[in-house]
VEXZA-212665 format. One record per atom (N, C-alpha, C, CB): residue in three letters; x, y, z. Coordinates in steps of 0.1 Angstrom, whole numbers, plus 5000, padded with zeros to 4 digits. Glycine has a CB too. Example, Ala and Ser with C-alpha at 12.3 -4.5 7.8 and 13.67 -1.06 7.14 Angstrom:
BEGIN
ala513249435078 ala512349555078 ala513249675078 ala511349555090 ser512849785071 ser513749895071 ser512950005079 ser514149945057 
This chain:
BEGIN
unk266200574692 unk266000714687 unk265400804698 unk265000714675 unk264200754703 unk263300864718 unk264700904722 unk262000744736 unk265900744730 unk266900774740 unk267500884740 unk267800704740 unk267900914724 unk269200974722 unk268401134721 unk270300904707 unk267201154719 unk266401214719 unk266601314730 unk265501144718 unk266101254741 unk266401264752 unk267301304759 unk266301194753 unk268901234755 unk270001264760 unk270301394755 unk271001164759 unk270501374742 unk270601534738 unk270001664745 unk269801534725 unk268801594746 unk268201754754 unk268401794766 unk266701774757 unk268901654772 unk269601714786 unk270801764784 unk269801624798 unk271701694775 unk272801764775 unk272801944777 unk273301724763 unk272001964768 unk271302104758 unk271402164773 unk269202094749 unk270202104779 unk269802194792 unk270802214809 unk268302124796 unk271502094807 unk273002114818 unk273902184809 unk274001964825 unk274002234799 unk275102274790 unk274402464793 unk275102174767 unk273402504793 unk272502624793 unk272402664810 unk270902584786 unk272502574818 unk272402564833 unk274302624838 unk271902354838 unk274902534832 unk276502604837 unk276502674828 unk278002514837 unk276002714817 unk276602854812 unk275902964824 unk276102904794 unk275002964825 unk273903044834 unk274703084848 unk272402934839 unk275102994854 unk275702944867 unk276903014866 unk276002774869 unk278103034855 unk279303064857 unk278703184852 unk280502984850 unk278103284846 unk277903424847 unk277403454856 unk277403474840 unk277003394862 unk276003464876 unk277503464887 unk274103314884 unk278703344888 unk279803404896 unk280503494890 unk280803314900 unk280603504875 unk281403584871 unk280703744876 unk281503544856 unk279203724871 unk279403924880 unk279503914898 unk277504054877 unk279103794902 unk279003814915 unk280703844921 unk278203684922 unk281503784907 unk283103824914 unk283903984908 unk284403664908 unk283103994902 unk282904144894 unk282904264907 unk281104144883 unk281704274909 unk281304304923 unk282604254933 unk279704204926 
């Protein structure tokens, strides 16, 4: 249960990290 706990939230947080990441190229290619 902790594991999956766990995994989940990283998913959560690389899933919030490339969203973050691909807007930051998207205006940098905007620009």
């Amino acid at each position: 249960m902790q594991v999956k706990r766990k995994l989940s939230y990283i998913q959560f947080k690389v899933s919030f990290l490339i969203e973050n990441f691909s807007q930051k190229i998207f205006v940098s290619t905007e620009c």
